[in-house]
C-alpha positions in Angstrom: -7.7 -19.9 -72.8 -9.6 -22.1 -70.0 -11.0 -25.5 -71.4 -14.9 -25.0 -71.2 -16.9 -28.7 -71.0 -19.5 -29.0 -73.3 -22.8 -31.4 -72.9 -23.8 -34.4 -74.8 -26.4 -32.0 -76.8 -23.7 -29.0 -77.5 -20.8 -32.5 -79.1 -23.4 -33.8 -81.0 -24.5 -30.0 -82.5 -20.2 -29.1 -82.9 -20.5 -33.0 -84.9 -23.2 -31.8 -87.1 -21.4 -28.4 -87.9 -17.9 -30.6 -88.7 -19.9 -32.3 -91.1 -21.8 -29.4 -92.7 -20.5 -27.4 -95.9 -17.9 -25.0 -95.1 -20.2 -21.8 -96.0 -17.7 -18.4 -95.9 -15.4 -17.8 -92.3 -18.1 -18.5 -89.8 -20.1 -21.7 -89.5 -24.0 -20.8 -89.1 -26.0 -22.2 -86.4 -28.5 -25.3 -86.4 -31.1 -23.1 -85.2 -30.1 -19.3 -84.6 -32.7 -18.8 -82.2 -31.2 -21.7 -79.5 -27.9 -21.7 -77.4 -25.0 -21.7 -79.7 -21.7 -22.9 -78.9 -19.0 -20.6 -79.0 -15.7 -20.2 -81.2 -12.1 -20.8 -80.5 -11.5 -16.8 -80.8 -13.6 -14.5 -78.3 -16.1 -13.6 -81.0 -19.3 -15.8 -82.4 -20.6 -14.1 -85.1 -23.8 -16.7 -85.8 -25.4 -13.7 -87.4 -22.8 -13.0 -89.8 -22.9 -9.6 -89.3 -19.2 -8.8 -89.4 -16.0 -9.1 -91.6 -13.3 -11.4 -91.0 -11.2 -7.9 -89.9 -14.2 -7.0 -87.7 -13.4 -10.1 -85.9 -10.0 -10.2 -86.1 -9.8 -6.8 -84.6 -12.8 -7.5 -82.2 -10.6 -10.7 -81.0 -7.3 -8.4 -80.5 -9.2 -6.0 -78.4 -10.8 -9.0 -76.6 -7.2 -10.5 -75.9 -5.5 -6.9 -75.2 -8.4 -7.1 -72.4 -7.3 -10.3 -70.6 -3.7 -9.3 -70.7 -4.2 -5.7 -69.1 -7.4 -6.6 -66.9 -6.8 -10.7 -66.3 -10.8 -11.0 -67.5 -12.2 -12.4 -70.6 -15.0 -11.7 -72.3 -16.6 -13.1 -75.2 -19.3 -12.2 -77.6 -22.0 -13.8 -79.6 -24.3 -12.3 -82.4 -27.3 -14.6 -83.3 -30.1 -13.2 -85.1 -33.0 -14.0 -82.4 -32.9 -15.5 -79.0 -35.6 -18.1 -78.3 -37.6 -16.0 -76.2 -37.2 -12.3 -76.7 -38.3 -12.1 -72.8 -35.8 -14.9 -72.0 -32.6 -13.1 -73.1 -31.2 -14.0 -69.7 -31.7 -17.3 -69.6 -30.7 -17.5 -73.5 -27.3 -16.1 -72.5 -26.7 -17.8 -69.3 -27.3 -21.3 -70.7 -25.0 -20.4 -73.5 -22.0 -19.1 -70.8 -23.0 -22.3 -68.6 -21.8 -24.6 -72.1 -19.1 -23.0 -72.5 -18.4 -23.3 -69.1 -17.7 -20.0 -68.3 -15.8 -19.6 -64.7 -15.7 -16.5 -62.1 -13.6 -14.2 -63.9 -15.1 -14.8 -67.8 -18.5 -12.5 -69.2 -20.2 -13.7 -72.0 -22.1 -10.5 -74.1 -25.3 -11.8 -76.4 -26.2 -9.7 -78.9 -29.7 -10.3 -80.8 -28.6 -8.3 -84.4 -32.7 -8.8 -85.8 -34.3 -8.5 -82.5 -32.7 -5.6 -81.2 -31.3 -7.2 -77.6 -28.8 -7.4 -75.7 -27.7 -9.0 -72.5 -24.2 -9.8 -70.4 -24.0 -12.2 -68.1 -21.0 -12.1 -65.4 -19.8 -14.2 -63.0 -22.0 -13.8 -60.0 -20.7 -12.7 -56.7 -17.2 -13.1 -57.8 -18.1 -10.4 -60.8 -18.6 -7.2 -61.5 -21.7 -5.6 -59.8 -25.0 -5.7 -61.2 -24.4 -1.6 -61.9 -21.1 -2.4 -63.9 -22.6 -4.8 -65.7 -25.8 -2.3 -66.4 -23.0 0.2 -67.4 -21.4 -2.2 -70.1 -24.4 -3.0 -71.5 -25.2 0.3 -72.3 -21.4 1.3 -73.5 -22.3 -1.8 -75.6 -26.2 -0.2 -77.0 -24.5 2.8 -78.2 -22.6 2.1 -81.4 -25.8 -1.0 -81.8 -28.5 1.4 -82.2 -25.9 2.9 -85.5 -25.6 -1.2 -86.4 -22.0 -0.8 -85.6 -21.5 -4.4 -84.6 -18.0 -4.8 -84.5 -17.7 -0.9 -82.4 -20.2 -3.0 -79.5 -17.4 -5.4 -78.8 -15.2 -2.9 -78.3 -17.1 -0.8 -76.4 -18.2 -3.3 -73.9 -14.5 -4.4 -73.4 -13.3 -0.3 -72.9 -16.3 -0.3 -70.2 -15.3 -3.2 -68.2 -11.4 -1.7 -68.2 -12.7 1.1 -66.6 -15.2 -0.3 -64.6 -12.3 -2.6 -63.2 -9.9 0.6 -62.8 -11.6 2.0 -59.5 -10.7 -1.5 -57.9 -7.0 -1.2 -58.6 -7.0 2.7 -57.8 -8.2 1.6 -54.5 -6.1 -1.7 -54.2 -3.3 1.0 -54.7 -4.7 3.1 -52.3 -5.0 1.1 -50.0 -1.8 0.0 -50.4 -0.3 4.0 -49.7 -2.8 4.0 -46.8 -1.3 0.9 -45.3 2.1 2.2 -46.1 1.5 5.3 -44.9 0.1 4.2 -41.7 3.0 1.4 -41.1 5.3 4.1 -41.2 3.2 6.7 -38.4 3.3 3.7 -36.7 7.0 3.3 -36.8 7.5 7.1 -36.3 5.0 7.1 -33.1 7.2 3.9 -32.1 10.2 5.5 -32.2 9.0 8.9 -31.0 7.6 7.0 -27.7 11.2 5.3 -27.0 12.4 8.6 -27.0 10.4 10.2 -24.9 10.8 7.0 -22.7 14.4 6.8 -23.0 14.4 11.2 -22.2 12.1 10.7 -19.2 14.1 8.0 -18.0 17.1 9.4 -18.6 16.0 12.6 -16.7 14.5 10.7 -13.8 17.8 9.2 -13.2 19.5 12.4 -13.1 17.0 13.9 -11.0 17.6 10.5 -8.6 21.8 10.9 -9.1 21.3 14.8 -7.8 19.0 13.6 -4.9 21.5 10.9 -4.2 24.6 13.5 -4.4 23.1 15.7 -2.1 22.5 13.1 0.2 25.9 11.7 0.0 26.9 15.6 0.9 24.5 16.1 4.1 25.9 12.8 5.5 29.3 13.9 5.3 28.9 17.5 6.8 26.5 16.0 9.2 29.1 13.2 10.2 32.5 15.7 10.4 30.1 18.2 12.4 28.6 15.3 15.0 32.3 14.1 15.4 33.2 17.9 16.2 30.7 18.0 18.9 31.1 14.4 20.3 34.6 15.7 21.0 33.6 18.9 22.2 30.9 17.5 24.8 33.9 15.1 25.8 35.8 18.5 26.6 32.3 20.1 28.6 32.2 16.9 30.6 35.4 17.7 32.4 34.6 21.3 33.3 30.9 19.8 34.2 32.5 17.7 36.9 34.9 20.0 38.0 32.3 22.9 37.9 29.0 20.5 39.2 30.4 17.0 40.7 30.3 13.7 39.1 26.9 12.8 40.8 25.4 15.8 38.7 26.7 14.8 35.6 26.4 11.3 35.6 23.6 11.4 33.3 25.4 13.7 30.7 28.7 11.0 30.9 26.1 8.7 29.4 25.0 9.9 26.7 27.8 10.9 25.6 29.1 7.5 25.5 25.7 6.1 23.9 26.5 9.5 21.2 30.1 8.0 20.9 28.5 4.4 19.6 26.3 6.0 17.2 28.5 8.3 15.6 31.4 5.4 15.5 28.6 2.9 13.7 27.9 5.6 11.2 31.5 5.6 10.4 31.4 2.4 10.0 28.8 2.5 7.7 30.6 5.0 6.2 33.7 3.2 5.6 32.1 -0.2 4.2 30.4 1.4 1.3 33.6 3.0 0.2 35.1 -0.4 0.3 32.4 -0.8 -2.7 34.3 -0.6 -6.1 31.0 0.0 -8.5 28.1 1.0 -6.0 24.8 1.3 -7.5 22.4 4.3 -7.2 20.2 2.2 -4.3 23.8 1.5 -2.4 24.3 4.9 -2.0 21.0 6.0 -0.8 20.7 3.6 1.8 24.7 4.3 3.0 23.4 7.9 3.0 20.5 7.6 5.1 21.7 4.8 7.9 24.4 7.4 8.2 22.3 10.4 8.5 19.7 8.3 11.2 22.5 7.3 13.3 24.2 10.9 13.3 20.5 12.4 14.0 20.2 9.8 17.2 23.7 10.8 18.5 23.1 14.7 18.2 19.3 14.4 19.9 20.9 12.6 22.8 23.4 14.7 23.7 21.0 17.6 23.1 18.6 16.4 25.7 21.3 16.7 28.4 22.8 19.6 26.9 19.5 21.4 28.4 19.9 20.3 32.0 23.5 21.9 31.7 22.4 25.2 30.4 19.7 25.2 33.3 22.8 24.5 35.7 24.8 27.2 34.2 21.8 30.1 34.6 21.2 28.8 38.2 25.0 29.1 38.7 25.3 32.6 37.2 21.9 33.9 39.7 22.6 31.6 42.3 21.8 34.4 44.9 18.8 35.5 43.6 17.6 31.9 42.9 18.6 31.2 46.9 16.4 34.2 47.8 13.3 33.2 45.4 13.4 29.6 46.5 13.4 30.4 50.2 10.1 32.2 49.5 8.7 29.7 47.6 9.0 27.1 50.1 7.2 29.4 52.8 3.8 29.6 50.6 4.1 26.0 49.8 4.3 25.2 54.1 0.7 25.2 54.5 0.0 22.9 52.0 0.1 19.2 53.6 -2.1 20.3 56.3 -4.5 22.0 53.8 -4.4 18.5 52.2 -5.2 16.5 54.7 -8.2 18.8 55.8 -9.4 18.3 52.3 -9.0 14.4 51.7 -11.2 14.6 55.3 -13.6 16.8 54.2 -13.8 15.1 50.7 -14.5 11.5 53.1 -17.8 12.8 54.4 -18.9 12.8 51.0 -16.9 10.5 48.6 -16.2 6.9 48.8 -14.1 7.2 45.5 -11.1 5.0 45.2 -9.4 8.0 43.9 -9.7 9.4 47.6 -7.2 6.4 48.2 -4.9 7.0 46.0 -4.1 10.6 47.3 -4.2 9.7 51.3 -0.7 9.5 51.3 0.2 12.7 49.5 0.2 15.5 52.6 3.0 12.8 54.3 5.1 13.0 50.8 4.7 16.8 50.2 6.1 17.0 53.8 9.2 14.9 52.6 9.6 17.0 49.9 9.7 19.8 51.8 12.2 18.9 54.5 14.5 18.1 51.3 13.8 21.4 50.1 14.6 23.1 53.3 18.3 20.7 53.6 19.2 21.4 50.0 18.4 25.6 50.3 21.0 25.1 53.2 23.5 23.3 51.2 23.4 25.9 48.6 23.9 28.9 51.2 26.7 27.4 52.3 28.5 26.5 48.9 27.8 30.0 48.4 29.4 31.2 51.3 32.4 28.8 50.3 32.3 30.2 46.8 31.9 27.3 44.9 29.4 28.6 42.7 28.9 25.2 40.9 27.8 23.3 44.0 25.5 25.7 45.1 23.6 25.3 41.5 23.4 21.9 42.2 21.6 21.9 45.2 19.4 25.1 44.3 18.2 22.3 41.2 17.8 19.9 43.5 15.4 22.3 45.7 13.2 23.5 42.9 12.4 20.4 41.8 11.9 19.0 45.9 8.9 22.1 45.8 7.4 21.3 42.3 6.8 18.0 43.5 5.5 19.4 46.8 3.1 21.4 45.1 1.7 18.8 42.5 0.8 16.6 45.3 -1.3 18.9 47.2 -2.5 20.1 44.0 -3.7 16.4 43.5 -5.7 16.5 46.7 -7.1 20.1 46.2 -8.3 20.3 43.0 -10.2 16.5 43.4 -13.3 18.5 44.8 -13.9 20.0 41.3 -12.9 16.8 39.8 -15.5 15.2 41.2 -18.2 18.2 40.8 -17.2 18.2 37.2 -18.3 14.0 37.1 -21.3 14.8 39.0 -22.3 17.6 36.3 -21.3 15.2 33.1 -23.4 12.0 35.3 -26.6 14.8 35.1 -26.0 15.1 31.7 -25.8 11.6 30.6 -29.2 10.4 32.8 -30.7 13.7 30.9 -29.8 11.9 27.6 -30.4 8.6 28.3 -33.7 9.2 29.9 -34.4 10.7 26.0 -32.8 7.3 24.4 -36.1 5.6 27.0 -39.0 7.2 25.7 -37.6 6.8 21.8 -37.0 3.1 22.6 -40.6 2.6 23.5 -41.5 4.1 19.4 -39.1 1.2 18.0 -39.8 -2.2 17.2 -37.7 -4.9 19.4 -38.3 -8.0 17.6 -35.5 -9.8 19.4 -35.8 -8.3 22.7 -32.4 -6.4 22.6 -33.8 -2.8 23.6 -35.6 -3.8 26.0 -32.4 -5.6 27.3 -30.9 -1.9 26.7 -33.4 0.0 28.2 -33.5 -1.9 31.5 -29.9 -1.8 32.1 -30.2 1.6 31.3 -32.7 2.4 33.6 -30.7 0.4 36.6 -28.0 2.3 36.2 -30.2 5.5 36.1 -31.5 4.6 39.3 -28.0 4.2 41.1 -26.7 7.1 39.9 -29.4 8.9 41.2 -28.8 7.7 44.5 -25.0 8.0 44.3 -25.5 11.7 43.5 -27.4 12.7 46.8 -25.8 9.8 49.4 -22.5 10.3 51.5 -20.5 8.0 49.5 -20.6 9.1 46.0 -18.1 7.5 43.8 -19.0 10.4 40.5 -15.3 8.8 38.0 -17.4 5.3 38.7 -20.3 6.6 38.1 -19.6 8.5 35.2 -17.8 5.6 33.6 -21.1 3.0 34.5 -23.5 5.9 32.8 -21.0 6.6 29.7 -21.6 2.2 29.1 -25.0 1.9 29.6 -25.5 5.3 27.2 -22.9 4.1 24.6 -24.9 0.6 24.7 -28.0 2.1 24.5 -27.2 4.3 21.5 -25.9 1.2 19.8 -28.5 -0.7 20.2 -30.9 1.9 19.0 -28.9 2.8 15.9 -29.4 -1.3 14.7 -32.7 -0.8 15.5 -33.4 2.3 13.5 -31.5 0.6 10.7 -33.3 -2.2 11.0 -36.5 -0.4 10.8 -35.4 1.9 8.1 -34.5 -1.5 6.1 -37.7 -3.2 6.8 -39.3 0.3 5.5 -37.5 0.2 2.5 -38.3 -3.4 2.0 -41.7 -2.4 2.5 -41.2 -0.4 0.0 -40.1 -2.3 -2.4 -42.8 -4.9 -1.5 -45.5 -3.0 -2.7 -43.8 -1.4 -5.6 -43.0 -5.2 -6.5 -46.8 -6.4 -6.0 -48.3 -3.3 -7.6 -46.4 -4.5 -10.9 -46.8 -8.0 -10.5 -51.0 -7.7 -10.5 -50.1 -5.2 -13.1 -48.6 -7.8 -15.5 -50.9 -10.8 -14.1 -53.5 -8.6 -14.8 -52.9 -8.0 -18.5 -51.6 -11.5 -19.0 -54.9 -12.2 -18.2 -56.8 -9.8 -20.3 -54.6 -11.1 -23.4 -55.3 -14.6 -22.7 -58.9 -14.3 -22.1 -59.7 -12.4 -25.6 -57.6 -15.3 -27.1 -57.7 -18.1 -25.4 -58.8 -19.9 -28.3 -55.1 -19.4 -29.7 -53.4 -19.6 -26.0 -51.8 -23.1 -25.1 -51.4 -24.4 -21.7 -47.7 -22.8 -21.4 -48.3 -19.8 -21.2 -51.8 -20.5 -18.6 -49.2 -22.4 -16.4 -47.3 -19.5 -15.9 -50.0 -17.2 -15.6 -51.2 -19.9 -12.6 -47.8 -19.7 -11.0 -47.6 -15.8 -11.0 -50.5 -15.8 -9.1 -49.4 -18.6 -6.9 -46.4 -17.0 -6.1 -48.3 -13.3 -5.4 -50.3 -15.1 -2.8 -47.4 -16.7 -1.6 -45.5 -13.2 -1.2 -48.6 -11.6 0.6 -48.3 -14.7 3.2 -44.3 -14.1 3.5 -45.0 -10.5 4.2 -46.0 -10.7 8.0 -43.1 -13.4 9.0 -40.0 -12.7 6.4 -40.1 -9.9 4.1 -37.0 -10.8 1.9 -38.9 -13.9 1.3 -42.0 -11.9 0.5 -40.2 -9.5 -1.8 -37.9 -12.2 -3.9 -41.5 -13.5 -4.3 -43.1 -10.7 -5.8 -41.0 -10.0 -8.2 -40.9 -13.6 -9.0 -44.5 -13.0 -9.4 -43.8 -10.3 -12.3 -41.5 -12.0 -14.1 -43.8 -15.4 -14.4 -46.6 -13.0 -15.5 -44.3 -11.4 -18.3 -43.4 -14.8 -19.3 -47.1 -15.6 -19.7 -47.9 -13.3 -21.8 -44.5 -13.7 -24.1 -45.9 -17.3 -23.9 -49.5 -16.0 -25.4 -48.5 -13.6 -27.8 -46.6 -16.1 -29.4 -49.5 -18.7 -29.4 -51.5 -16.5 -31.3 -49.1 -15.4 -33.2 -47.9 -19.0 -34.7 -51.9 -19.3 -35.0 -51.6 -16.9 -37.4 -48.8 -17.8 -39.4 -50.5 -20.9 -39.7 -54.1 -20.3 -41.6 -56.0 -17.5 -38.7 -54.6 -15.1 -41.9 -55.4 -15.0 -45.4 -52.3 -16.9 -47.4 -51.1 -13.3 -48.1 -50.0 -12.6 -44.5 -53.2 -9.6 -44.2 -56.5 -10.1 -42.0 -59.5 -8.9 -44.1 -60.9 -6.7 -42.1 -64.9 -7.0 -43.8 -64.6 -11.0 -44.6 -66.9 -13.6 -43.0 -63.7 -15.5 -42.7 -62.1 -12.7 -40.7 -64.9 -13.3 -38.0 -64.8 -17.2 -37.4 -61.3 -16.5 -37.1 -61.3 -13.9 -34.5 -64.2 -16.1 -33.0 -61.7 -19.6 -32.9 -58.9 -17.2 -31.6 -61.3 -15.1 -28.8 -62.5 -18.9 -27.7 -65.6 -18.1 -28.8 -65.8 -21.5 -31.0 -63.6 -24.0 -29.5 -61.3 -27.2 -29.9 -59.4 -24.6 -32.2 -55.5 -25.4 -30.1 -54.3 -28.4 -29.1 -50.6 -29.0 -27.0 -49.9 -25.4 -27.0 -50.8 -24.0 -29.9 -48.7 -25.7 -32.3 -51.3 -27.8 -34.1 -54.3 -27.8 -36.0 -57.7 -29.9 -36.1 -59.1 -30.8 -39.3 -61.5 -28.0 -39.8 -58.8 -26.4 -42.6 -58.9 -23.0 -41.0 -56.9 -21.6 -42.9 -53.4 -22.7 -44.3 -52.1 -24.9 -47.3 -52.9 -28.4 -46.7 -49.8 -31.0 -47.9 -46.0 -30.8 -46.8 -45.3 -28.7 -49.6 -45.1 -24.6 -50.5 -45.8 -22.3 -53.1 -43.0 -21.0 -55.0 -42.5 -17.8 -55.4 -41.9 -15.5 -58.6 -38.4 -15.1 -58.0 -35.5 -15.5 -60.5 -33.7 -19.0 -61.5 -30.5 -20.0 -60.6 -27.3 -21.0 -63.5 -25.0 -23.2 -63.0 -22.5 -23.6 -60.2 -23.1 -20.7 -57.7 -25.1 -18.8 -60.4 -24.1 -16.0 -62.8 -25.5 -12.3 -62.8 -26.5 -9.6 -65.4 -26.9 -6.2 -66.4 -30.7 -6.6 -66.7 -30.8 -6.8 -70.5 -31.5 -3.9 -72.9 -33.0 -3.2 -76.9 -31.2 -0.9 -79.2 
């Protein structure tokens, strides 16, 4: 049982009941209609309304209550409360001198006037419902004068108002262990599948490894194989083609032979490894595999010019006879040359013409090597060394392809240079359409017209250079391809820059049609109640429109200025009104409405107000809005406020009740 303080009024009524007769089991009140203070047990009867076993059995019940439910209630029976509209504050005063805490309900029951009330705990009680709900388990067995059966009804109605509270402390409980354990089995569920698709990307890496490990070594025995066997071809190639002709297959043979031995190397320093790891391997595998790969592309590359030497060896007759014929069409060629490069003077002036002067004087060379290395062949032929004869037959063709490709070089520059003419046309064509756009776009900075004219120079001298006698058309073409690509470039800013300053445009007037939109109503609001409107919100009004005029100014000279301006414009005009609206609005709050917060819409009142707040009758604002004159529009005059009709407050933190009932 928790000590409860009493006052100096409640000692002094205890003294006078001490010192009273002794009248039955239950001392009787001073007054029954007052705040009593309460037994030692859980049950007051100060209406003497129950047995000694009532209570006794009440008090058991009562008890049973705080050992199953940790809450105690007690009960008091008076005949009459002191206000039969006050039953509240009748039983809160009583639980407030007994001094009742936050888990303690104190159940006043009025035997002759037929109430009853329970007051809780506050916030820290049951809910205003439960204790509605006791009340009325309580009302039952009252209205049959079962005073006694009340007690023990009220006490069975808080146990199971109290049950749903454990039920869901329990559940709660399940819920939490419950989801702990998905939790745990999600947990271990992810490791798993963690561990299993680790585990199985490592075996997928160990296989990708172990194959690699494989290829290296069949790559590595095979490259060895056929280092040795191109050792073995090199001797027959000499004996078969002469050292000169294989000179360049000795070598890279011996550059195969230092590849192949590093990747052995390689080879043989990772076995040396006791433990290697999964990255060791790989690595090993590919160095090995990259060297072996060099090696086997070398030797390749020379393998070719052998197998070329073998055919011309196995047809060396035919190849004689074909070669011979080849080099009597290709004997007309310098001089067909050197009649073009003279013919190609009388028009051109191209350094190209330079570079190919030479070229009738080396096809002759060729030639004449040609011619001594056809001889050689028909000899080694006649001698039957085969092998010899290949050799110089190579040597021949490749004397006449040269031949060929460098009168080629000579003959085919008159379409060359046709072609360049053709593609200069072309390129004046399009730049002469890049002119007459230029002159539609704006040049603020002067850089088209810097364009334009270089374009049109180099317009002009390639129309010259296309009808004079010493045309340069690669030069040409290459001075028109600049001036078009600069052109184009130059154009594309432009049309940027003017599709920017559109879309600024654009936004400029988008911007300044909703800033004299919003200055426009800021100015509407404020003058219909600029008797309620402050100088805030006119200052920003004054600003938006200063900084409108400012953006139209902008406009002509720096339209980002302009824009940032107009929609600075917008915003100062919202703010102005935000500003006025809540000018009149704290006019209001403070006396332009009737003390009930609602204008009257027919009242003479209503009019001198919406005459002070229209401006109609002035001096009505002063420093914003925020203050008032002396005319007592309005408002309550004094520093304080009306209360309210709300309820009263109990004790420390306040206690709560059912709402109180008759029986």
């Amino acid at each position: 049982m928790r000590r409860r303080a009493r006052t100096l009024s409640s000692v002094a009524l205890a003294a006078a009941l001490v010192l009273a007769p002794a009248v039955g089991a239950v001392a009787q009140p001073v007054s029954s209609s007052d705040p009593v203070l309460l037994d030692s047990g859980y049950v007051t009867d100060d209406a003497g309304v129950l047995t000694s076993a009532e209570i006794e059995a009440a008090n058991h019940r009562l008890d049973q209550l705080r050992a199953d439910d940790d809450v105690e209630l007690w009960v008091v029976y008076v005949d009459h409360f002191t206000n039969p509209s006050d039953s509240a504050e009748w039983t809160h005063t009583t639980a407030e001198m007994a001094g009742l805490g936050s888990d303690q309900y104190l159940l006043a029951i009025a035997t002759e006037g037929r109430q009853i009330f329970l007051s809780g705990p506050g916030a820290d009680g049951l809910s205003t419902g439960a204790l509605s709900a006791v009340e009325q388990a309580a009302t039952d067995p009252l209205r049959g004068n079962d005073w006694a059966g009340a007690a023990t009804a009220a006490a069975d109605e808080i146990s199971a108002q109290l049950a749903p509270n454990r039920t869901g402390l329990w559940a709660f409980l399940i819920v939490v262990i419950v989801v702990a354990g998905t939790i745990a089995v999600v947990i271990v569920v992810r490791r798993a599948k963690k561990k299993g698709a680790a585990q199985r990307q490592l075996a997928e890496e160990t296989a990708e490894v172990e194959e690699l490990e494989k290829s290296a070594a069949v790559l590595l025995v095979a490259s060895d194989d056929a280092l040795r066997s191109s050792q073995q071809e090199l001797g027959f190639a000499i004996a078969q083609f002469g050292s000169e002709a294989t000179a360049e297959y000795e070598q890279a043979i011996g550059e195969a032979r230092l590849a192949v031995g590093r990747a052995f190397e390689t080879k043989s320093r990772f076995d040396a490894i006791a433990e290697p790891s999964l990255a060791q391997r790989r690595e090993a595998g590919e160095q090995i595999i990259a060297l072996l790969e060099e090696a086997n592309e070398t030797l390749s590359e020379k393998e070719e010019a052998f197998e070329k030497l073998r055919a011309l060896e196995q047809n060396a007759p035919a190849m004689l006879a074909q070669l011979r014929t080849q080099r009597q069409r290709a004997a007309s060629g310098p001089d067909e040359a050197d009649a073009e490069i003279g013919r190609l003077r009388t028009s051109y002036a191209s350094p190209v013409l330079g570079d190919v002067s030479d070229n009738a004087d080396e096809a002759r060379d060729r030639l004449d090597f040609a011619d001594d290395q056809l001889a050689q062949a028909e000899q080694m032929l006649a001698q039957n060394e085969s092998g010899q004869a290949a050799v110089a037959l190579d040597h021949a063709q490749q004397a006449l392809a040269q031949a060929d490709e460098l009168v080629s070089a000579v003959t085919s520059l008159r379409t060359a240079f046709a072609e360049a003419e053709q593609r200069a046309r072309d390129i004046i064509a399009d730049l002469e359409k890049d002119l007459v756009q230029a002159q539609t776009i704006a040049d603020p900075d002067g850089a088209i017209g810097r364009a334009t004219a270089e374009a049109s120079k180099n317009i002009g001298v390639a129309r010259e250079n296309l009808t004079g006698s010493e045309r340069k058309p690669f030069l040409m073409v290459q001075a028109l391809d600049a001036a078009n690509d600069q052109l184009d470039a130059v154009l594309a800013r432009a049309r940027e820059a003017e599709e920017n300053a559109r879309r600024q445009r654009q936004q400029f007037d988008q911007s300044v049609h909703q800033a004299r939109s919003q200055i426009s109503q800021a100015e509407r609001y404020i003058g219909t109640r600029r008797g309620a409107v402050g100088s805030s919100a006119r200052t920003l009004l004054a600003s938006a429109q200063a900084s409108l005029d400012r953006a139209f100014t902008l406009s002509t000279s720096n339209m980002p200025h302009a824009l940032a301006a107009a929609q600075n414009a917008a915003q100062l005009a919202q703010q102005a009104s935000t500003a006025a609206r809540n000018d009149v609005n704290r006019y209001q709050s403070h006396g332009g409405y009737s003390s009930g917060g609602h204008r009257p819409r027919s009242s003479a009142g209503s009019n001198i107000a919406g005459a002070i707040i229209g401006g109609l009758i002035g001096g009505a604002i002063s420093g914003g809005g925020n203050s008032r004159g002396s005319t007592g529009f309005g408002g309550f005059s004094g520093g304080g406020s009306r209360g309210g009709g709300g309820g009263r407050s109990f004790g420390g933190g306040g206690r709560s009740g059912g709402g109180g009932r008759r029986f």
